[in-house]
Structures are given as structure tokens and as C-alpha cells.
N, C-alpha and C positions, 0 to 999 in steps of 0.2 A: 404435446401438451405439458409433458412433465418438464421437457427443456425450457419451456417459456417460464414454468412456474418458478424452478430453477434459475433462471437470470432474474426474475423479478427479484427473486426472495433475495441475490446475493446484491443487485445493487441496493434496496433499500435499506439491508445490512451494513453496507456501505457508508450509504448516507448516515443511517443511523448514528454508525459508528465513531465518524465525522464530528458529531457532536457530544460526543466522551473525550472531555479536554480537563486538562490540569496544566499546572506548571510546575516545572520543578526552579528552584535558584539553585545554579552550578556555576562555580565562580564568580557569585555576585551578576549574572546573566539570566534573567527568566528565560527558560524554552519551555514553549507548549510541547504537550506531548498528547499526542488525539489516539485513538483509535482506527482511523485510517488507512493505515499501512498493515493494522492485524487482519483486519478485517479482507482488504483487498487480497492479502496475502493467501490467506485463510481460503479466498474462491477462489485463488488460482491454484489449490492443494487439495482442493474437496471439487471441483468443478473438470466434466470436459472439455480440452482447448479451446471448443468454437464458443461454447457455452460462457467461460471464463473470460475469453476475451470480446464477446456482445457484453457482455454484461460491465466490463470496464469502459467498453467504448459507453453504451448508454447512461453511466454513469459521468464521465466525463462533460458527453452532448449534452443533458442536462443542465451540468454546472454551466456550458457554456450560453444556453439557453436562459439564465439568469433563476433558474430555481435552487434555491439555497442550501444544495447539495456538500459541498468543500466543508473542509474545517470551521467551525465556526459560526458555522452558517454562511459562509462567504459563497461568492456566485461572480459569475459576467468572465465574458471573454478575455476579459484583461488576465484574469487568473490563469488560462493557460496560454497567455502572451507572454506574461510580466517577468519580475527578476525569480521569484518564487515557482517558476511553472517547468521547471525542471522536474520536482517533486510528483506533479500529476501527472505526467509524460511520462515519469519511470515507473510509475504503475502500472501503464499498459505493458513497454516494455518485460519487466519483471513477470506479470502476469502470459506475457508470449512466451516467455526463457521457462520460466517453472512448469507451464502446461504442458510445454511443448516435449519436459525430458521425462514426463512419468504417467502412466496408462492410470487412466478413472478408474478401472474394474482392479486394478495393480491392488495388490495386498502389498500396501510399501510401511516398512520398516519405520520405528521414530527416529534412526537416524538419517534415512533420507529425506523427512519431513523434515528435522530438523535441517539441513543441506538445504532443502529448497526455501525455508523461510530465511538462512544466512545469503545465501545466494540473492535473494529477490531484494532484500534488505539494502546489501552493497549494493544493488545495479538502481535502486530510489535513491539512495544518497547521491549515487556518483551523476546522476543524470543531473539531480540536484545541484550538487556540488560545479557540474559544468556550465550550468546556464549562471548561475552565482560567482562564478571566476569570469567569465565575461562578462559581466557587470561590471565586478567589482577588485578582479586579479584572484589570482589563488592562494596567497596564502590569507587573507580576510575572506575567501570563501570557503574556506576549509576550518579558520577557526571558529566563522558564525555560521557555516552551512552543514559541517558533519560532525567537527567533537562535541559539540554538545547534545548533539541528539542520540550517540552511543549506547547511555545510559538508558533511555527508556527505550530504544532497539533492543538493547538485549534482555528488558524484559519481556517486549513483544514476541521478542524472538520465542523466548521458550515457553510462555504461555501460549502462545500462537501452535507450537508446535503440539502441547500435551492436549490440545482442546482437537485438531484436528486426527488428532492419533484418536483420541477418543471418538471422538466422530465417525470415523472410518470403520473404524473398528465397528460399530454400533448398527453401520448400512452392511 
């Protein structure tokens, strides 16, 4: 029972999270910048493997399911078809890679928290960044798919990290 409570709680987190959007102008370029990637991140560093990765998959099936789970409120299968669905694909990935190198019950360090939000980070972009160079070539998918989004990565990153550190610390 706790496990189910447990995936509920992180994909609604999820979605929630999803819907914490701003933009920033960085070179004259608005990027949004969601809560998404902390959040996901975040259950894949607080969560057990199997745990962490039901809980993205059912996150995902949802959005594919047309409930308006994604950034934005966005939904439908097209999102994890489209030029942009690299980004929701490295969520699960990322969430396999992080779970997969650090024990639940692990008394882990903030700098392996931090390692595993830098890690999870790179392998969302790059997943990103791949499906967006086959659209579009790499270097227009590198300047519209991951320098812009660095800035507000690297605050997720370490706000990401001291919230999980505290968290941990706390169970």
C-alpha cells in the first residue's frame, strides 16, 4: 500500500509540477522553464527503482491518454511522437539511470544527489536534443533545444538537490 501511495503521490507531483512554468528572455529567445524535470528528477532520488519508474511510466500513459498532464497543460500522443518528445522519453530514461545507481534505504551524500540530478539533467537534454537534430540538424538543435535551457537546469539542479537532501534526511 505504501508503494502505490508512493507512485501516486510522485506522479501527481509530476503533473503538478508541470504546471509551474515562467519564461525567461535569454538572447532575445523566450524558454519556458517548468517544473518537470525537478520534480521527476526528485522521484527518481527519493523513490525505489520499480517505484520511480511505474510512477514515470504512468505519468507519461496519462499524458498519452489525452489528460493534461505535460507542461502546460499539454496532452495527446502526438507529445510523445512529435519533434519535442525526446524530452519526455529522457525522463523515463534518466529516471532508469538514477534509480538504477543508488539504494532507497542508502544514506546518500548531497553530492551524490547532486551527481544524480547533473546526470539525469544531461541524459533529458540529450535525449531531447537527439529527436530535435533529426528534425531539425544539430547545430539548430543544440542552439534551440539545450543552450537555452542550461540556465534554469542549473537551478533545478541544485534546488532539486537541497530539497531532496532534506527530504531524505528527514525519512
Amino acid at each position: 500500500m505504501k508503494s502505490i501511495l508512493r507512485i501516486i503521490a510522485a506522479v501527481v507531483a509530476i503533473a503538478a509540477a508541470s504546471r509551474v512554468s515562467f519564461d525567461l528572455n535569454i538572447s532575445n529567445q523566450v524558454v519556458p522553464i517548468t517544473g518537470q524535470t525537478f520534480a521527476v528528477l526528485s522521484s527518481a532520488l527519493l523513490l525505489p527503482r520499480w517505484e520511480a519508474l511505474i510512477a514515470i511510466l504512468t505519468y507519461l500513459g496519462l499524458g498519452a491518454i489525452d489528460q493534461p498532464v505535460f507542461a502546460d497543460g499539454e496532452y495527446g500522443i502526438d507529445k510523445l511522437t512529435g519533434i519535442g518528445s525526446g524530452y519526455l522519453w529522457g525522463f523515463l530514461l534518466a529516471t532508469f539511470s538514477i534509480s538504477s545507481t543508488r539504494g532507497f534505504k542508502d544514506n546518500i551524500s548531497i553530492l551524490a544527489l547532486l551527481k544524480g540530478n547533473v546526470v539525469g539533467t544531461a541524459i533529458i537534454l540529450f535525449t531531447g536534443f537527439a529527436v530535435l537534430a533529426y528534425h531539425m540538424g544539430v547545430q539548430s538543435a543544440f542552439n534551440l533545444g539545450v543552450v537555452p535551457f542550461w540556465t534554469g537546469a542549473v537551478v533545478k539542479i541544485v534546488l532539486g538537490t537541497l530539497v531532496v537532501f532534506c527530504i531524505r534526511k528527514a525519512l
